[in-house]
FINUTI-916273 format. One line per field, with one value per residue: x, y, z of N, C-alpha, C in turn; residue number from 1. Coordinates in steps of 0.05 Angstrom, whole numbers, plus 5000, padded with zeros to 4 digits. Each point is the difference from the previous one (the first is absolute). Example, Ala and Ser with C-alpha at 12.3 -4.5 7.8 and 13.67 -1.06 7.14 Angstrom:
<rs>
n.x: [5264:4993] $
n.y: [4886:5021] $
n.z: [5156:4986] $
ca.x: [4982:5016] $
ca.y: [5024:5024] $
ca.z: [5000:5001] $
c.x: [5018:4985] $
c.y: [5024:5022] $
c.z: [5000:5014] $
pos: [1:2] $
</rs>
This chain:
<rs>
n.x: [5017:4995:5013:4976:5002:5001:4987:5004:4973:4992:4975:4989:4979:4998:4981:5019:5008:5001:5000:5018:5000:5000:5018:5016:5004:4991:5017:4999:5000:5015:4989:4982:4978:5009:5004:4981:4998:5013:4989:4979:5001:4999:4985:4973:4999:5008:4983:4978:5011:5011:5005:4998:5027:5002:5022:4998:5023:4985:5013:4996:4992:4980:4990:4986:4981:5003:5037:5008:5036:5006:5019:5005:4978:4972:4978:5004:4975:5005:4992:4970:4999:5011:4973:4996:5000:4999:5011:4986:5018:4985:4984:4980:4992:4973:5003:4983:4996:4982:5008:4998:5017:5015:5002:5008:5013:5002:5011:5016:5009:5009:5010:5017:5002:5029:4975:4984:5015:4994:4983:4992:4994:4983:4988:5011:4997:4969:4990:4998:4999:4990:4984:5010:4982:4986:4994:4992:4995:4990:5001:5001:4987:4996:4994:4983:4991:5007:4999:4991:4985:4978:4970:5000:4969:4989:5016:4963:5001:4983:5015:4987:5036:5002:5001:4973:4999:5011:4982:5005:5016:4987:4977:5008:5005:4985:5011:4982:5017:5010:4986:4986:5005:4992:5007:4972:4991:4989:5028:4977:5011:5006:4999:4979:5013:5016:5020:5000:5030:5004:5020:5001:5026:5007:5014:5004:4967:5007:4964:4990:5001:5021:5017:4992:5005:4969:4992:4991:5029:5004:4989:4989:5006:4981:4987:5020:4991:5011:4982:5028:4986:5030:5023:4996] $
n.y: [4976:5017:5019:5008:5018:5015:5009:5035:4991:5026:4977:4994:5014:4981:5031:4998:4998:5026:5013:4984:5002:5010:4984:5023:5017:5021:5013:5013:4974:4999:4984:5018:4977:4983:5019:5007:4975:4994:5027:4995:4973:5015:5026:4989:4992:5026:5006:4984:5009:4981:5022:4975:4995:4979:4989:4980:5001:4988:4986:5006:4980:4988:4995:4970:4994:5024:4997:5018:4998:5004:5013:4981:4995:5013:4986:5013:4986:5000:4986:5016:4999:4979:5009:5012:4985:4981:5031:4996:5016:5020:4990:5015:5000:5000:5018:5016:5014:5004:4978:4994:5034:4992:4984:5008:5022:4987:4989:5019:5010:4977:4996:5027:4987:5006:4987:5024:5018:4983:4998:5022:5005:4965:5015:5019:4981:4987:5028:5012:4972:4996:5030:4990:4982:5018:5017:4970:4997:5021:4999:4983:5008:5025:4988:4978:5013:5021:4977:4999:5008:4982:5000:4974:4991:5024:4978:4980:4980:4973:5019:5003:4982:5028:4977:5001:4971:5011:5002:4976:4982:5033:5003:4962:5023:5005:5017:4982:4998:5008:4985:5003:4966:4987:4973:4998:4977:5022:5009:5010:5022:4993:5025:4994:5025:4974:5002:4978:4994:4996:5003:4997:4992:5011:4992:5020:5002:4990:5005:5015:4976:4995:5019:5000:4985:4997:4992:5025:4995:4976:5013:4984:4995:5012:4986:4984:5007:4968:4988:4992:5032:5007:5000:5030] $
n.z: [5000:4987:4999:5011:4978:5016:4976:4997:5002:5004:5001:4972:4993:4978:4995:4984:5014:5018:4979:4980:5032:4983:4976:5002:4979:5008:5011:4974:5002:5016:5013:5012:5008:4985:4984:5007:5003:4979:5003:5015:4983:4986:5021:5000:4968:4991:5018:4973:4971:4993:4973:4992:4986:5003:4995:4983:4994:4985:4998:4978:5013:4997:4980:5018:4990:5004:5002:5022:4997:5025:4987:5028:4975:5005:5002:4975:5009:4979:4985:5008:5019:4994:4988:5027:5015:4978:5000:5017:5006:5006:5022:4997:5025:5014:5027:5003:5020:4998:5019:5026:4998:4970:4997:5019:4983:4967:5018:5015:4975:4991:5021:4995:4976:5005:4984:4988:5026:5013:4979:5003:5021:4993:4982:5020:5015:4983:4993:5024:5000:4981:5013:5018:4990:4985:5021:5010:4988:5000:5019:5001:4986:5006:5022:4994:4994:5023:5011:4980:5018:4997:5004:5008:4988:5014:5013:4999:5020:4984:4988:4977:4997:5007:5006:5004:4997:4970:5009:5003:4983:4991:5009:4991:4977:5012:5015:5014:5008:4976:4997:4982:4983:5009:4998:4980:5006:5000:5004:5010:4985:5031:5009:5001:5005:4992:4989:4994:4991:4971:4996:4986:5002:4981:4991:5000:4983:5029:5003:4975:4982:5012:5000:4972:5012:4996:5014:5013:4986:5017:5018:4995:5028:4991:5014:4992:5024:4995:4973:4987:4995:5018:4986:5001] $
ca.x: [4983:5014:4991:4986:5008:4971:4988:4978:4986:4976:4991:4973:4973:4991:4973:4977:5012:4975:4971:4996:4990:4972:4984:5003:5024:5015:4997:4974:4972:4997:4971:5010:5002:5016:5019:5003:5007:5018:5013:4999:5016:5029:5012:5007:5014:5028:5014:4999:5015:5030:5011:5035:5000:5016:5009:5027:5003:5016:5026:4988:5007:4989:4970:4993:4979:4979:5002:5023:5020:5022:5029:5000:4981:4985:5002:4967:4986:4982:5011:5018:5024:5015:5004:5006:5025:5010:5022:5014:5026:4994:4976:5002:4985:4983:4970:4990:4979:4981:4984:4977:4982:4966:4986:4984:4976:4981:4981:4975:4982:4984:4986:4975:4985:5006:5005:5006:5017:5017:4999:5016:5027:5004:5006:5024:5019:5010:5010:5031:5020:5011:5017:5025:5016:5000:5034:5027:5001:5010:5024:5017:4995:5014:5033:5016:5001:5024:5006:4992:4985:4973:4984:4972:4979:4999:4981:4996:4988:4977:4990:4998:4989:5026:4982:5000:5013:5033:5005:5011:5029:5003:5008:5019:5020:4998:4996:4972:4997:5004:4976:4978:4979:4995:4971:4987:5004:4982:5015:4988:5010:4995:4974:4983:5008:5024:5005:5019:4999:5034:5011:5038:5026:5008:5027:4984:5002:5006:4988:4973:4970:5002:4997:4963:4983:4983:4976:4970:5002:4995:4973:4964:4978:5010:4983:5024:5003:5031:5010:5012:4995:5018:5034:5026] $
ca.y: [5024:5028:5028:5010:5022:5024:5017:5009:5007:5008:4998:5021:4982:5016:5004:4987:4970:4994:5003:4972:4982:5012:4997:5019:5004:5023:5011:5023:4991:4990:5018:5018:4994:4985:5017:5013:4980:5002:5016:4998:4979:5004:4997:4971:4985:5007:4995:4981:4986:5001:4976:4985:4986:4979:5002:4995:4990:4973:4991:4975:4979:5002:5000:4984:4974:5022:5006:5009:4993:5024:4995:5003:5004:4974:4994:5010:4987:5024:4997:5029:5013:4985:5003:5032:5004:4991:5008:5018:4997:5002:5012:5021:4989:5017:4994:5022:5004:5026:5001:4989:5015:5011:4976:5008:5029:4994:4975:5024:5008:4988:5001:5022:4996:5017:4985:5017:5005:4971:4995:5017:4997:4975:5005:5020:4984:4983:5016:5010:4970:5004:5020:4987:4984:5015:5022:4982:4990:5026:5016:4963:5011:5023:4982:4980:5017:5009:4987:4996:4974:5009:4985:4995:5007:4980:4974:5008:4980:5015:5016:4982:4966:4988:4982:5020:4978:4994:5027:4984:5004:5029:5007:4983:5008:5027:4996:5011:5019:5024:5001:5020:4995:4975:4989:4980:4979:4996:5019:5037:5024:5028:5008:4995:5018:4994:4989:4997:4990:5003:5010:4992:5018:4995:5016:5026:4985:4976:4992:5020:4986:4992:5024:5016:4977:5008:4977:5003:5011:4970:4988:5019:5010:5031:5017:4991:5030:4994:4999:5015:4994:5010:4984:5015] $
ca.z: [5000:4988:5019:4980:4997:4997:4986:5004:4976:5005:4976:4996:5003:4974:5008:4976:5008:5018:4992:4994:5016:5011:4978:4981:4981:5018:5029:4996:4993:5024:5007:5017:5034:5008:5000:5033:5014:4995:5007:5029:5001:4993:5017:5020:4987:5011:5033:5007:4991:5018:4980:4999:4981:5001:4974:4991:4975:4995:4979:4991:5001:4973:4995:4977:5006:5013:5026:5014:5026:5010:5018:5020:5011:4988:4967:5002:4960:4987:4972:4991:5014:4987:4970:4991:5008:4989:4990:5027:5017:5022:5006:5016:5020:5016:5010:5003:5019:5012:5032:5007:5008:4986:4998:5034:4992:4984:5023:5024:4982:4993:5024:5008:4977:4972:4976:4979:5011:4994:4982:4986:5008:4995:4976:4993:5015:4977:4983:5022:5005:4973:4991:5014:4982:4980:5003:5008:4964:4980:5021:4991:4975:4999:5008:4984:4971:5010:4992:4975:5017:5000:5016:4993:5012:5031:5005:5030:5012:4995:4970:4984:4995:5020:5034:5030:5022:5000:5018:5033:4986:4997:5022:5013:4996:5023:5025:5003:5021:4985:4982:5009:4997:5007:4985:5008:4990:4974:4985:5000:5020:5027:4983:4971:4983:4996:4970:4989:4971:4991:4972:4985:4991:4979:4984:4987:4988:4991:4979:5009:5004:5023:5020:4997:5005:5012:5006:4994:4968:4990:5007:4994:5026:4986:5032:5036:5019:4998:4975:4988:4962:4987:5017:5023] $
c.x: [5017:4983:4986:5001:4965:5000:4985:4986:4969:4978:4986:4979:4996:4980:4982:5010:4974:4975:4989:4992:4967:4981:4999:5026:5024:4982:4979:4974:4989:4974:5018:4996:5028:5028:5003:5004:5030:5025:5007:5016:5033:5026:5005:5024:5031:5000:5012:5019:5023:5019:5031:4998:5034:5010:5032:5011:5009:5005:4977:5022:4994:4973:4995:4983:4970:5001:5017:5001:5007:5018:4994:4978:4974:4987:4962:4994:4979:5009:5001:5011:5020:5020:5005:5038:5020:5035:5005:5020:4989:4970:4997:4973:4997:4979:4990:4967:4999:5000:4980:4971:4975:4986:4985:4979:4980:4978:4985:4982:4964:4990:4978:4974:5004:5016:5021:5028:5021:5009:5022:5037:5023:5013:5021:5021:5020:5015:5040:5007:5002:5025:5028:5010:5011:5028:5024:5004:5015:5028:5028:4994:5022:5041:5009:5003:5026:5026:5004:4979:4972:4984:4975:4979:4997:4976:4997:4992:4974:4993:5010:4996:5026:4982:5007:5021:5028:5002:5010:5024:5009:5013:5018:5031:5008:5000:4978:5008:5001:4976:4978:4972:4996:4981:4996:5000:4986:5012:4992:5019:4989:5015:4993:5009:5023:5009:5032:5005:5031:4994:5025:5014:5001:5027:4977:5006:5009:4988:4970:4982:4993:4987:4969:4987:4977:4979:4982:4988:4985:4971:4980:4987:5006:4982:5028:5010:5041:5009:5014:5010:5028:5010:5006:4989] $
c.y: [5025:5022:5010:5030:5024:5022:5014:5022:5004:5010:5024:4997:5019:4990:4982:4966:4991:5001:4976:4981:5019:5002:5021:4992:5020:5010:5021:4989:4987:5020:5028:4992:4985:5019:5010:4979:4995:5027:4995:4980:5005:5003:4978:4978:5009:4999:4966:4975:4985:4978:4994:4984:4985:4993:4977:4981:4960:4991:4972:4976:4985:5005:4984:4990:5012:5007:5020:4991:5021:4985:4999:5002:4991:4994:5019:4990:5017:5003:5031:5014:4984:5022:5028:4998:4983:5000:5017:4982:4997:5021:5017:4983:5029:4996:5027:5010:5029:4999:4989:5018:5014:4972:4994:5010:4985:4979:5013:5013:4975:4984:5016:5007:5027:4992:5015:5006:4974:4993:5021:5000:4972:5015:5016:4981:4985:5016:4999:4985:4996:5012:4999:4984:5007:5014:4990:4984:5015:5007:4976:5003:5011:4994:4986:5013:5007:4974:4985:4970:5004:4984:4990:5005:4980:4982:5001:4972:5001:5000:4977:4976:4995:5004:5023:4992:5018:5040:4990:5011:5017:5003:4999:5016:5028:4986:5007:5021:5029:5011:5016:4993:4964:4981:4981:4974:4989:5019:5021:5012:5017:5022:4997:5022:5001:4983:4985:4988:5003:5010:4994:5021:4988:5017:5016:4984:4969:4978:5014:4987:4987:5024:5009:4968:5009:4972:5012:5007:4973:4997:5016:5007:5034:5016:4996:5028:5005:5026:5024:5007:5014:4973:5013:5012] $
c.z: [5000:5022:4975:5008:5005:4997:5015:4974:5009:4980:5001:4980:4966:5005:4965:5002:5020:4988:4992:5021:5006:4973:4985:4987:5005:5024:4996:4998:5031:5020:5020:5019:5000:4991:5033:5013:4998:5008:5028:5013:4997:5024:5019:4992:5007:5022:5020:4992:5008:4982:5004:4980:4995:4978:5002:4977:5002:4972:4979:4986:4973:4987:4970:5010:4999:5030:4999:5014:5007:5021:5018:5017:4989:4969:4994:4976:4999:4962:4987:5019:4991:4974:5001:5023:4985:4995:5024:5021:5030:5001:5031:5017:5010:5012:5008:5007:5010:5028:5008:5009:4983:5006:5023:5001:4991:5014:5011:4982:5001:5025:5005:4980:4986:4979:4984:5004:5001:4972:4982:5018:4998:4969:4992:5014:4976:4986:5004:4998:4970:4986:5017:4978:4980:5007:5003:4975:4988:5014:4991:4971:4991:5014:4981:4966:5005:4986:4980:5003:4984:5022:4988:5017:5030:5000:5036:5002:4996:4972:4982:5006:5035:5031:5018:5022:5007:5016:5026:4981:5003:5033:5023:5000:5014:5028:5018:5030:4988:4985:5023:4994:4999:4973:5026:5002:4964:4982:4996:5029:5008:4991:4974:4977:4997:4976:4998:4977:4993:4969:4986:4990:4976:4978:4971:4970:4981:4993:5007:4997:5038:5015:4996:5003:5012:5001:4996:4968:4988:5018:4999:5012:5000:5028:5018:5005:4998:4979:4993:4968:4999:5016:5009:5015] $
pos: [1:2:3:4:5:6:7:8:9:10:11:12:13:14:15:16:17:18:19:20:21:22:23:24:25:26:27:28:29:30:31:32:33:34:35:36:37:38:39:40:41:42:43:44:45:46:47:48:49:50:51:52:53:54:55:56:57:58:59:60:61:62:63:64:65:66:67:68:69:70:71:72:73:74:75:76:77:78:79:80:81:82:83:84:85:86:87:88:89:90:91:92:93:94:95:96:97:98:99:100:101:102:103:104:105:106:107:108:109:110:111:112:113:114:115:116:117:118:119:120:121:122:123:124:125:126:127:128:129:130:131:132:133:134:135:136:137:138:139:140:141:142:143:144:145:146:147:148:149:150:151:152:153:154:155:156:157:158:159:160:161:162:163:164:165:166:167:168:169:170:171:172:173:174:175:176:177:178:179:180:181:182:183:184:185:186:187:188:189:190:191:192:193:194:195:196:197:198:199:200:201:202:203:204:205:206:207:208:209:210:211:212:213:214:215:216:217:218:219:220:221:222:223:224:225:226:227:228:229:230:231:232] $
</rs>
């Protein structure tokens, strides 16, 4: 087990990202009661937050079968995760969380039967823990370019064809006393507004059909809340 390295990266909430959990297209079409709900919320969400984000690199070992190996460490099947880390040296591991304190919030909310309020604040949560992923992508992005490095698209326990199961594996490679966020026995993480997943290193153009590998380019479920219509 490696020292896993922490990031700090304080998210923030695109308001037409949000609108989409409320069934609009942009943020201008969003009603005004729930615009004022949302204003009011805002402050609670920053007070409440308490993001960390974990981070470290391992060495790939190999990848055949529809597996990764990693050096030293464990094996993930997953045939396209397979197929998008293919030509990578080494992958980037993460785990990352908001706290246990919006998620507190959002319970007393719905205890107290404030649906609406719960509901909308459950939704900027999703929003903020994304957008972590997003900045920490782009940021190792922007490093490994430095490098003459590129990255592929991040994979999460879960998504697609790779087993929720193998989020025990993920995890196995951090030290849980460092972490900030626990699973389950059923592989769902405390707090529930927490993400993890990996991505690959790869030598800058050393092969682009690899690097714009996209799955959701190959499946038709065109409603998956996942789905992604760019590679990057």
């Amino acid at each position: 087990m490696r020292d896993a390295f922490k990031m700090e990266v304080i998210p923030t909430i695109d308001k037409n990202e949000l609108a989409k959990l409320f069934g609009s297209d942009e943020f201008g079409n969003v009603s005004r009661s729930t615009c004022t709900k949302i204003e009011k919320l805002e402050a609670v969400f920053n007070e409440l937050i308490d993001p960390s984000l974990y981070h470290q690199n391992m060495e790939v070992d190999s990848v055949k079968k529809g597996a990764v190996h990693l050096d030293q460490g464990p094996e993930f099947k997953s045939p396209k995760l397979s197929k998008t880390l293919k030509d990578c040296e080494e992958i980037v591991c993460y785990i990352i969380t908001l706290g246990d304190g919006i998620e507190d919030e959002i319970n007393r909310l719905m205890d107290e039967k404030h649906l609406a309020e719960a509901y909308i604040l459950d939704a900027m949560a999703s929003v903020a823990v994304d957008n972590m992923v997003s900045t920490f992508h782009q940021r190792m992005k922007n490093k490994y370019e430095n490098q003459s490095k590129q990255v592929t698209l991040c994979f999460s326990p879960g998504y697609c064809d790779w087993p929720i199961t193998d989020q025990k594996k993920l995890f196995s490679m951090f030290d849980s006393n460092e972490l900030d966020v626990e699973l389950t026995d059923s592989c769902f993480m405390q707090p529930r507004k927490s993400i993890s997943g990996v991505f690959g290193i790869t030598a800058f153009n050393s092969n682009p059909s690899t690097h714009s590998y996209n799955p959701c380019l190959e499946c038709n479920r065109k409603n998956c809340s996942e789905r992604r219509e760019s590679a990057h």
